[in-house]
C-alpha positions in Angstrom: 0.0 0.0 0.0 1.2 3.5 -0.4 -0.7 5.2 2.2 1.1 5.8 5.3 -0.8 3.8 7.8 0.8 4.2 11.4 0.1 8.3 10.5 -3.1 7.8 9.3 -3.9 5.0 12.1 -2.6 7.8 14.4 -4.3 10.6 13.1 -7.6 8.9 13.6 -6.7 8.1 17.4 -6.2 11.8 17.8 -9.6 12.9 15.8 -11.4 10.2 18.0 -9.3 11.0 21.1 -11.6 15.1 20.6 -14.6 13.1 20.6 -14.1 10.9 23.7 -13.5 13.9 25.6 -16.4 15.8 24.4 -18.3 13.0 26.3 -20.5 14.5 29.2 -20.6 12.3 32.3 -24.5 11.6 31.9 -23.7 10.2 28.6 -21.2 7.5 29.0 -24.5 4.6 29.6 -27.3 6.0 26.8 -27.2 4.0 23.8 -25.2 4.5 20.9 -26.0 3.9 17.5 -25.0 0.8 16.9 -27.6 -1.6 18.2 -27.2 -3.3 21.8 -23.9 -1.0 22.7 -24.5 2.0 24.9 -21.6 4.4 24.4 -19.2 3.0 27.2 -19.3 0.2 25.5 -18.5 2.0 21.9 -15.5 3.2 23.7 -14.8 -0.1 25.2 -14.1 -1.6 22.1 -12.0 0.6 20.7 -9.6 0.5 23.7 -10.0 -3.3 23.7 -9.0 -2.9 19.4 -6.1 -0.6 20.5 -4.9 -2.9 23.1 -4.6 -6.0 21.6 -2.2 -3.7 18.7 0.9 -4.1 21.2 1.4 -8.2 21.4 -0.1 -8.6 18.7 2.5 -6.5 16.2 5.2 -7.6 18.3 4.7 -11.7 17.4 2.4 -13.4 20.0 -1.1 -15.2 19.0 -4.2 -14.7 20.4 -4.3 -18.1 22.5 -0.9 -16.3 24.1 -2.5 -13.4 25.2 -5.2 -15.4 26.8 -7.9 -13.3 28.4 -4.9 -10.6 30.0 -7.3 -8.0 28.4 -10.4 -8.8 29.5 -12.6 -6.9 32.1 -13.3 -3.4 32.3 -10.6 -1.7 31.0 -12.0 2.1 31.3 -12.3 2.1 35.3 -12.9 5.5 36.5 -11.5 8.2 33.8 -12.2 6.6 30.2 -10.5 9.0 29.0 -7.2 8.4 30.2 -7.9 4.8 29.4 -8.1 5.6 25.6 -5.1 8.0 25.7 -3.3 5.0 26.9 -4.5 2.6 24.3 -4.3 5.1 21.7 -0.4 5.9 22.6 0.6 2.2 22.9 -1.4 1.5 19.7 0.4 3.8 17.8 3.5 3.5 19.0 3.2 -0.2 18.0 2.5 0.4 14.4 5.5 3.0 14.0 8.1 0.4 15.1 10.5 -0.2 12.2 8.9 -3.7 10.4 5.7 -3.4 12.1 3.6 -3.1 8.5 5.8 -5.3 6.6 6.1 -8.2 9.6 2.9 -11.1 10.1 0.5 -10.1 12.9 -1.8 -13.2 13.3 -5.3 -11.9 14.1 -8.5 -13.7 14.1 -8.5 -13.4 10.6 -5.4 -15.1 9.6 -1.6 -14.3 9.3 -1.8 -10.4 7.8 1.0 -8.0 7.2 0.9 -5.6 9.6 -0.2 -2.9 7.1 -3.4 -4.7 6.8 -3.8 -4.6 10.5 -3.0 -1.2 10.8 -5.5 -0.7 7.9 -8.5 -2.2 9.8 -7.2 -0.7 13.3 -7.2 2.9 11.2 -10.6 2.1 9.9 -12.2 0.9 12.9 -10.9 4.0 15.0 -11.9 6.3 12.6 -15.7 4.8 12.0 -16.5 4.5 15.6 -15.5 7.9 16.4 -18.0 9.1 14.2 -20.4 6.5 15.8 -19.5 8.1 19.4 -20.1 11.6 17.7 -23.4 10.5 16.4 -24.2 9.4 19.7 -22.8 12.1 22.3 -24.5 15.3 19.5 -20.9 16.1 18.8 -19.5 17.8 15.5 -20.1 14.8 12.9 -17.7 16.1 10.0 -14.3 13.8 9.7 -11.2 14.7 8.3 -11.6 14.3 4.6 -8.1 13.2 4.5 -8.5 10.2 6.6 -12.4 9.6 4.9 -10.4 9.2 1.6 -7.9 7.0 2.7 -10.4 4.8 4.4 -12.4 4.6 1.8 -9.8 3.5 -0.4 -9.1 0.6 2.4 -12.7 -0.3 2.8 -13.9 -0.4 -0.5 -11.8 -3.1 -1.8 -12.9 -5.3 1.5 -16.7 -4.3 2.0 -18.2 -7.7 1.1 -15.8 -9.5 3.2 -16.7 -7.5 6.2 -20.1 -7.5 5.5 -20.1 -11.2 6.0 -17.9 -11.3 8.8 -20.2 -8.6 10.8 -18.1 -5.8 10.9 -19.9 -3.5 8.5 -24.0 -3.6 8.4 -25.0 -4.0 4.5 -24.4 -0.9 2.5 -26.7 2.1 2.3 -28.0 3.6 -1.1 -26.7 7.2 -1.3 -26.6 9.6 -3.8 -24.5 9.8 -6.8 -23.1 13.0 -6.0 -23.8 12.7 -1.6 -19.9 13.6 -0.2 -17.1 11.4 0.3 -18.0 11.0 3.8 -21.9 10.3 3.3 -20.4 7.4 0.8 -17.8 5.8 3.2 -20.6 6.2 5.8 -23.4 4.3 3.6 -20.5 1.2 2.7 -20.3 0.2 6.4 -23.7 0.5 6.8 -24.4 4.2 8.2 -26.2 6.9 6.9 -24.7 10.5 7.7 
């Protein structure tokens, strides 16, 4: 791939990071959008996504990390807990050979830049899902909406059937880059 994905993977942890902390207090247990996931739990999984970046990109399988992520991992001050994710996370995908070595995620052995791809993607696409649930500012960078869409595209169908995006949306013709990469996972803007 010729996008850089450690900056882009950490760009998106810095847009989302403004949205976590535009989270009131009162909002942390409404629902979210997504169906079944109030917006702790949103935030929840993308910590849990971020965490699992570090043993993952430096060699060890799932079965070695076990359950040593389970349980609440946002105790008291979420977002300090996502600050540290986000930082471990990234720094994990900057280290020299991290997009070129194997990560073996759920999906199979991967390069690392198609790990880094999905982490930038799923970073990027729940923020907005937080956003859309907390009555923040909705608008991404179009910079990072481009370059996801040029990761997700390519994939849709295969995360369709693995869950990960809902079945796309009709939009417009001419609706915005954004409103497009929206409607592919599923989401209208």
């Amino acid at each position: 791939m010729s996008l850089n994905l450690p900056e882009l993977h950490a760009r998106a942890l810095d847009d989302t990071r403004a949205v976590v902390a535009g989270i009131a207090a009162d909002q942390w247990n409404q629902p979210s959008v997504l169906d079944g996931m109030s917006v702790k739990d949103l935030l929840h999984h993308v910590v849990y996504g971020n965490l699992w970046v570090v043993p993952l990109v430096a060699g060890r399988t799932i079965d070695e990390v076990g359950d040593e992520l389970e349980g609440d991992l946002l105790g008291s001050d979420p977002l300090a807990a996502y600050d540290r994710s986000s930082a471990a996370a990234a720094a994990a995908f900057m280290r020299p050979g991290a997009m070129t070595d194997m990560v073996a995620v759920s999906y199979g052995p991967v390069p690392g830049e198609v790990y880094a791809g999905h982490r930038f993607m799923d970073v990027l696409i729940h923020g907005w899902d937080m956003a859309a649930s907390t009555g923040q500012k909705l608008m991404m960078d179009p910079e990072l909406v481009a370059a996801c869409r040029d990761i997700a595209e390519p994939q849709a169908a295969m995360f369709v059937a693995a869950g990960a995006f809902g079945e796309p949306v009709a939009v417009a013709e001419d609706a915005d880059p954004q409103a497009k990469l929206l409607a592919l996972t599923g989401r209208t803007a």
